[in-house]
N, CA, C and O atoms as a DFTB+ gen file, in Angstrom:
260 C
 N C O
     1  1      42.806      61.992     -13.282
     2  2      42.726      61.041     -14.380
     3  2      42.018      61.722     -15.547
     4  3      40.955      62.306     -15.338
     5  1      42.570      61.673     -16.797
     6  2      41.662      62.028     -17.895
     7  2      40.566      61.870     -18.230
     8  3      40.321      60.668     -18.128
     9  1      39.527      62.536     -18.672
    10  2      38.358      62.115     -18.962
    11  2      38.383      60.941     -19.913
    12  3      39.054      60.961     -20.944
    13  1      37.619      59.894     -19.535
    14  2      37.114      58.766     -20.627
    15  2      38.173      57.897     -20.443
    16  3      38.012      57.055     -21.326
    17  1      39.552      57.496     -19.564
    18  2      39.979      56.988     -18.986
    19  2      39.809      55.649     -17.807
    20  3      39.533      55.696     -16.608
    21  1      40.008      54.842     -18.429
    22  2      39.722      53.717     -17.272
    23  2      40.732      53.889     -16.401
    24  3      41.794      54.424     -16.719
    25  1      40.531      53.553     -15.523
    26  2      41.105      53.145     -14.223
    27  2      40.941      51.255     -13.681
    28  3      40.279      50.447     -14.333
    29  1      41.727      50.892     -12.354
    30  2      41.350      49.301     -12.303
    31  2      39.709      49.432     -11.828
    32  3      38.836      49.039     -12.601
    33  1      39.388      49.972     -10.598
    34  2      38.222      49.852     -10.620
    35  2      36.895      50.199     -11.588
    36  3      35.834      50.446     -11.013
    37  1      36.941      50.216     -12.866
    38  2      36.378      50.873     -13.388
    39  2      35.035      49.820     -14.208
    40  3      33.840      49.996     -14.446
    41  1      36.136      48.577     -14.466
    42  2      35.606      47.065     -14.953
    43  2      34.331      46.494     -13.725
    44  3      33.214      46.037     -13.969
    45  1      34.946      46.709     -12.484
    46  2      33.881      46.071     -11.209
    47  2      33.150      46.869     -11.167
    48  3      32.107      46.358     -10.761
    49  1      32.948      48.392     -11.428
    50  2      31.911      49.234     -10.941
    51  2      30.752      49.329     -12.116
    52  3      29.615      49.788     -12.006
    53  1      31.522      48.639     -13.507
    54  2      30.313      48.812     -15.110
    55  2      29.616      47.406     -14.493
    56  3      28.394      47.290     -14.402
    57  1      30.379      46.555     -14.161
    58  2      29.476      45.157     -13.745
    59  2      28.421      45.128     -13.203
    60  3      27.326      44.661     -13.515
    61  1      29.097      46.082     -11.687
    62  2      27.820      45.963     -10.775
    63  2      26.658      47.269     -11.055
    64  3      25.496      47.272     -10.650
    65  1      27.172      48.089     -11.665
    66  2      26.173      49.003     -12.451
    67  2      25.083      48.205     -13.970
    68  3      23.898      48.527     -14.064
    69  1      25.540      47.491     -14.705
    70  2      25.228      46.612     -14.975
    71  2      24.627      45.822     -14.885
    72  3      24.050      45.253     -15.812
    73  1      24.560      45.416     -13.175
    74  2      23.569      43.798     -13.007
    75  2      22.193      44.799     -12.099
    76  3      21.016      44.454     -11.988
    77  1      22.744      45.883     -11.640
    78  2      21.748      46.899     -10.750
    79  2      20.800      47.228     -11.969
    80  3      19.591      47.215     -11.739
    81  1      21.306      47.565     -13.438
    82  2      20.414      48.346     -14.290
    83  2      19.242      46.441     -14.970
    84  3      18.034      46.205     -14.937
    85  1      20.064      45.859     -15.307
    86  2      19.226      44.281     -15.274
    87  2      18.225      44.049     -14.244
    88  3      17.109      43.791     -14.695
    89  1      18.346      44.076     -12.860
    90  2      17.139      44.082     -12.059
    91  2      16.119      44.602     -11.813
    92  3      15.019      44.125     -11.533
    93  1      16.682      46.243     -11.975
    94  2      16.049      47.206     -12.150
    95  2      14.931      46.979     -13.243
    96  3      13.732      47.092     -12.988
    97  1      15.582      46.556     -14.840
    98  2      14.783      46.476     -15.718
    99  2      13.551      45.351     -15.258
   100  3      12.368      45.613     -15.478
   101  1      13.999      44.014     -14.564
   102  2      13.460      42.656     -14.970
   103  2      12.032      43.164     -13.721
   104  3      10.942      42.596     -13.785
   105  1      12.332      44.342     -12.618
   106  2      11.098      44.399     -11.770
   107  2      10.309      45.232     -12.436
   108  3       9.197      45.408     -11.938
   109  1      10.586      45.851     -13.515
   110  2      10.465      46.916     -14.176
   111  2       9.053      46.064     -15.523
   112  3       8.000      46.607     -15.858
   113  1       9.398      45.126     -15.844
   114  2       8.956      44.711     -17.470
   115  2       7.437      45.266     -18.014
   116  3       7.165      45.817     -19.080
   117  1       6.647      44.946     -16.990
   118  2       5.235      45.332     -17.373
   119  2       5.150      46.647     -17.043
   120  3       3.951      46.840     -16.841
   121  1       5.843      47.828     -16.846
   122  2       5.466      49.388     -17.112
   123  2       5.813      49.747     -18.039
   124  3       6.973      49.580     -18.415
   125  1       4.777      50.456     -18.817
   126  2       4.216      50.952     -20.120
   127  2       5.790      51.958     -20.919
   128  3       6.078      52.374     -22.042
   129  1       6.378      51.965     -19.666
   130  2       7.467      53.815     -19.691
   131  2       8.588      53.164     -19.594
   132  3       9.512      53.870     -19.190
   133  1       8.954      51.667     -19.899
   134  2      10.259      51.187     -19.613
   135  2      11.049      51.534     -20.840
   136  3      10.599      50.944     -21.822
   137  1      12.333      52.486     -21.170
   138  2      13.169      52.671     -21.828
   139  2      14.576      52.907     -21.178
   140  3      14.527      52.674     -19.971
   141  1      15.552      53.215     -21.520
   142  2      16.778      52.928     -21.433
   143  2      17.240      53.877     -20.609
   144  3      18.198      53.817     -19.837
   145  1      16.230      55.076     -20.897
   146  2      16.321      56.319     -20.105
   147  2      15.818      55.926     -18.720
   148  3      16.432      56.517     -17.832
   149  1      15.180      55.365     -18.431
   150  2      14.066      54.841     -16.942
   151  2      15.429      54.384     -15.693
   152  3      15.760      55.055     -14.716
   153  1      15.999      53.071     -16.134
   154  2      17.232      52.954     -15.148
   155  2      18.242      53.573     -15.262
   156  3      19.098      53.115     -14.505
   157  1      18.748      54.795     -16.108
   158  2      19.576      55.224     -15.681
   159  2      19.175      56.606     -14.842
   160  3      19.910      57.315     -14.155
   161  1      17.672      56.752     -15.152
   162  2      17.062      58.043     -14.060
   163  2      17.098      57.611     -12.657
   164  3      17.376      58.412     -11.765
   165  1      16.772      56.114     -12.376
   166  2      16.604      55.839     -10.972
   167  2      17.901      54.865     -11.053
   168  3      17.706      53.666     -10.857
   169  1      19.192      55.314     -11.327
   170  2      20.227      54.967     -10.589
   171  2      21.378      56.021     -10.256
   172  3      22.455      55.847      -9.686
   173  1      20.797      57.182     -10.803
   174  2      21.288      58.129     -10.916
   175  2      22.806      58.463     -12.143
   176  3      23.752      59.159     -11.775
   177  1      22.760      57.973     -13.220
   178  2      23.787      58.035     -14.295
   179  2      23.105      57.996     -15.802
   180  3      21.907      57.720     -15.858
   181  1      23.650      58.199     -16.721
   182  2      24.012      59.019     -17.703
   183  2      23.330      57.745     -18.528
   184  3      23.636      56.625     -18.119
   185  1      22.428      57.843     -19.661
   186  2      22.400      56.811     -20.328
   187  2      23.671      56.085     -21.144
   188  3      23.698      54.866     -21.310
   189  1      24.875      57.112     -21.703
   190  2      25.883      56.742     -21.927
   191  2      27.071      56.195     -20.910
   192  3      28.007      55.516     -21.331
   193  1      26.917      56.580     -19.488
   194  2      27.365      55.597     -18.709
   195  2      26.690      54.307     -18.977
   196  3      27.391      53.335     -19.259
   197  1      25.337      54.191     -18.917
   198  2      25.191      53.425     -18.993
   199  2      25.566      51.426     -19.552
   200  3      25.722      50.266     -19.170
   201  1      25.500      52.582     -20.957
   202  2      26.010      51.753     -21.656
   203  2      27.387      51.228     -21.839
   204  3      27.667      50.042     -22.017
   205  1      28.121      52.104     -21.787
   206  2      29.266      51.735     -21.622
   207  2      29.647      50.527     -20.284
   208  3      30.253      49.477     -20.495
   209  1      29.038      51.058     -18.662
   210  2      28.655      49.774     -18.170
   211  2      28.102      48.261     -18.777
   212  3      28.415      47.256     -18.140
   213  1      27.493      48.160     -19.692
   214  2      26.840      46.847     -20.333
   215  2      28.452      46.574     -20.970
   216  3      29.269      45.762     -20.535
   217  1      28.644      47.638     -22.283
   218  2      29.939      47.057     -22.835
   219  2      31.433      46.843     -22.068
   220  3      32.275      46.188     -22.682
   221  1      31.662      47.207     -21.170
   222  2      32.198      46.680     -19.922
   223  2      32.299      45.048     -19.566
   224  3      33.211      44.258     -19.327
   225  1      30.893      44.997     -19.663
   226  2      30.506      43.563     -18.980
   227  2      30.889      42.384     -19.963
   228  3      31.364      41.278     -19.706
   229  1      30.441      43.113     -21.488
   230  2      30.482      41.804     -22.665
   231  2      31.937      41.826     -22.194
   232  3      32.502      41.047     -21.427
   233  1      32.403      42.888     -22.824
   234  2      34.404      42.898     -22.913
   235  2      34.999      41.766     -21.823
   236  3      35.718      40.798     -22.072
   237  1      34.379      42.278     -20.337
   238  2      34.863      40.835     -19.566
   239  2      34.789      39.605     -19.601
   240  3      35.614      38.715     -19.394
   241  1      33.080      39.620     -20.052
   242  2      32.498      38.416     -19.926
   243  2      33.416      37.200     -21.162
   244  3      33.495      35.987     -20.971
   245  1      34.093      38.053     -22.546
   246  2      33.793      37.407     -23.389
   247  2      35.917      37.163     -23.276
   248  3      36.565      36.496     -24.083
   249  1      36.592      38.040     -21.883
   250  2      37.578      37.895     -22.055
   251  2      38.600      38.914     -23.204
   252  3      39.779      38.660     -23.452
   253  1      37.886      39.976     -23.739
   254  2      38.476      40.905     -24.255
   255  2      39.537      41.622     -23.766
   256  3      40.722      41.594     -24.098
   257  1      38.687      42.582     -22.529
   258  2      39.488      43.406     -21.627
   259  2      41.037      42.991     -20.642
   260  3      41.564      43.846     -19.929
């Protein structure tokens, strides 16, 4: 598959990457070192995966995708 290419599973895996990086954050709130960089170090991915996981989620959520 090409790089930067979706695939079908690609929508379920930004979700649940997504709700993992949300929990992560919400046990997270009161350390001094919480940035954007923090859950994607301890989930093991890319801050730009990252994100793209979140925009994933709106796109579904809002019925785009």
């Amino acid at each position: 598959m090409p790089r930067g290419k979706a695939d079908g599973t690609e929508p379920r895996l930004g979700r649940t990457l997504a709700q993992a990086a949300k929990d992560l954050v919400d046990s997270r709130l009161a350390d001094s070192d919480l940035s954007p960089s923090m859950p994607s170090r301890e989930l093991s991915v890319s801050v730009r995966k990252l994100h793209r996981a979140f925009t994933a989620t709106e796109v579904h959520r809002r019925g785009l995708g």
